[in-house]
ZAMARGU-4260 file (C-alpha; in steps of 0.2 Angstrom, whole numbers, plus 5000, padded with zeros to 4 digits):
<rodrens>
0) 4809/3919/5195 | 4793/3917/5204 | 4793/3904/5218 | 4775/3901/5226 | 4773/3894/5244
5) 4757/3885/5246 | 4748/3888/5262 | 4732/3882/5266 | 4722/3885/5284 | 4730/3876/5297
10) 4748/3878/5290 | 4764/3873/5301 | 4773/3891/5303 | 4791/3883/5303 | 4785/3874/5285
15) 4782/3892/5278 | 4790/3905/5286 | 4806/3898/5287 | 4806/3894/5269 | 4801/3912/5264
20) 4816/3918/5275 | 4828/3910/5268 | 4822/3908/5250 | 4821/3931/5252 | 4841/3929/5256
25) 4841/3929/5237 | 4843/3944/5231 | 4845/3942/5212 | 4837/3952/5199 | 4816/3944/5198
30) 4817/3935/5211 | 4801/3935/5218 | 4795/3924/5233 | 4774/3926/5240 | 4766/3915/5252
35) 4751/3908/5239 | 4734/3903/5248 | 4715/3901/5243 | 4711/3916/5251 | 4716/3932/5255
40) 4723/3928/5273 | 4727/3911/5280 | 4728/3908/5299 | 4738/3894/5305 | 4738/3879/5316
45) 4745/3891/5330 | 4733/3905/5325 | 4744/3916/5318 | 4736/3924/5302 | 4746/3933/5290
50) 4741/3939/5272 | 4743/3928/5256 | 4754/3938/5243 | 4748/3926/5230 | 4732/3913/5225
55) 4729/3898/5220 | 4727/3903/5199 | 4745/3910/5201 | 4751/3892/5202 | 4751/3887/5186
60) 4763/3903/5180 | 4775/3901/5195 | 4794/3893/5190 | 4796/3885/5208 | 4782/3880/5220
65) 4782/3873/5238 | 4770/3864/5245 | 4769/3867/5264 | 4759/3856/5279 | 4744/3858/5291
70) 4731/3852/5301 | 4720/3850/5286 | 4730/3841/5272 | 4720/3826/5275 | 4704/3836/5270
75) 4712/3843/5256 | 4718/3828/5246 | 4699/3820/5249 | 4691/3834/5241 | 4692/3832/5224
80) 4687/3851/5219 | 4700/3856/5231 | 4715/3847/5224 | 4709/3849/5206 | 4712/3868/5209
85) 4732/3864/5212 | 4738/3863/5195 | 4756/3860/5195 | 4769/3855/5183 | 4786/3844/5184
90) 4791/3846/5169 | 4793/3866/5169 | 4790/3870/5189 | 4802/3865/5202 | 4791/3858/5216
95) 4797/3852/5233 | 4785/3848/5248 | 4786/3848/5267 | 4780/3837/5277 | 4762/3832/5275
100) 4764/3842/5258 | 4770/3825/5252 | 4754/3817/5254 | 4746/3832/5244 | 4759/3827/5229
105) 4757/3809/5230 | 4738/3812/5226 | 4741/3823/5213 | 4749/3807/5204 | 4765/3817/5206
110) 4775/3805/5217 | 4774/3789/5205 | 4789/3778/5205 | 4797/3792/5215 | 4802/3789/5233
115) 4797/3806/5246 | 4801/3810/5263 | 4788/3819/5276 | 4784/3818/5294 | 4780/3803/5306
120) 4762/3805/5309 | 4761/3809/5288 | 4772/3792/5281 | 4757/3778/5282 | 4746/3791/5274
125) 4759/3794/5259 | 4762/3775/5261 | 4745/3771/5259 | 4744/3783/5241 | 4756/3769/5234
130) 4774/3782/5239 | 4789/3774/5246 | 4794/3784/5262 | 4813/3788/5265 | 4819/3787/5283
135) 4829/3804/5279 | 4826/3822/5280 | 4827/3826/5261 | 4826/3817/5245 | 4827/3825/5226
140) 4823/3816/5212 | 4824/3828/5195 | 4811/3843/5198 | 4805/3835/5213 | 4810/3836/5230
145) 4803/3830/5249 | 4806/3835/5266 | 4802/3827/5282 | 4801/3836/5297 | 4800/3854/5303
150) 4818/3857/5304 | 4821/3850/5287 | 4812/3865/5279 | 4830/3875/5276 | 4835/3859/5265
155) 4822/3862/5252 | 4824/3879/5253 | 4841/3877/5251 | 4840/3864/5236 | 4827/3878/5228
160) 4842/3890/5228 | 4855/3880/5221 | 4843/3872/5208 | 4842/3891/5204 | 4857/3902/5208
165) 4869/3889/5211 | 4874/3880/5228 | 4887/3895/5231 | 4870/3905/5233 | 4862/3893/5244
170) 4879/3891/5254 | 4878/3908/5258 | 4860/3910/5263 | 4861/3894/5273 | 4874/3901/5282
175) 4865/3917/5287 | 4853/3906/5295 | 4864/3895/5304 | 4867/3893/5322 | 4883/3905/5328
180) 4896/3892/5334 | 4887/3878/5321 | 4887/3888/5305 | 4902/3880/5297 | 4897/3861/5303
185) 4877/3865/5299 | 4880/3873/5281 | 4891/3854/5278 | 4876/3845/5282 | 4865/3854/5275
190) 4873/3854/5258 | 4877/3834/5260 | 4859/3831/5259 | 4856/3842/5244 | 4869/3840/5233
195) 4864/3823/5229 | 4847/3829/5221 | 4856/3843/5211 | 4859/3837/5191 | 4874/3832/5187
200) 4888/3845/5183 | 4877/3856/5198 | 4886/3849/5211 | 4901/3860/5217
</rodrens>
């Protein structure tokens, strides 16, 4: 199970690195998690650069991609060479996005007739590509699934987990993460936003 973390130059930390935490609280046998990249290092919006354990032509073989924001998602979706190089696939890949990520999916025609969530400063922009904007921190709809704001990243990461090791798994690493004092009351939440997108029978 390879699960691919897009980040482009200019990516938001929380959106990334806290996804690749908790998604490595997995420990099951091929479970593979890499930050994926255009280049061989990214540096991000706060100019922290780390190394890309994966690139852009791994996309198509990953089972699970998530799409990360930036400063430069705006750039992205009006280059046409740029976004033809994200080839990605519902209907055999899981694939959630963070923030301004959903802008990069409703571009890739990915989004039709299916509402997303994403940040404040991202929503007319999403709007704008034809995509209904929740006023909620998570939404999953099938294969896809949104997340708006920075602090909503341990919901998709949570719903990857229980869309793949059940939500006992994603329980678990969810509460690993959680705030002492909080964990019991954040895991709840966490999950009440989750299992809703999680298939029928999933749930539980």
């Amino acid at each position: 199970m390879h699960i691919a973390i897009l980040t482009f130059p200019g990516f938001n930390e929380i959106d990334s690195l806290v996804a690749l935490g908790i998604l490595n609280r997995v420990k099951a046998p091929g479970w593979r998690v890499t930050l994926c990249g255009p280049e061989t290092s990214v540096t991000s919006m706060n100019g922290v650069t780390v190394e890309m354990q994966s690139r852009l032509c791994d996309l198509p073989g990953a089972d699970a991609v998530l799409v990360g924001s930036g400063l430069h998602t705006r750039d992205i979706v009006d280059d046409p060479k740029r976004l033809s190089t994200l080839r990605l696939d519902p209907t055999r890949q899981l694939i959630g996005a963070q923030c301004s990520g959903a802008l990069i999916l409703a571009r890739l025609g990915l989004l039709d007739g299916v509402p997303a969530c994403t940040d404040l400063t991202t929503r007319p922009w999403v709007q704008e590509a034809g995509v209904e904007v929740l006023d909620r921190p998570f939404h999953a709809s099938g294969n896809l699934a949104t997340a708006g704001g920075c602090l909503a990243s341990p919901y998709l990461a949570g719903w990857l987990i229980a869309r793949c090791q059940g939500e006992e798994a994603a329980r678990a690493a969810l509460h690993y993460v959680a705030p002492v004092g909080e964990k019991a009351a954040y895991v709840e939440r966490a999950l009440a936003h989750i299992r809703p997108g999680l298939p029928d029978g999933q749930e539980g």
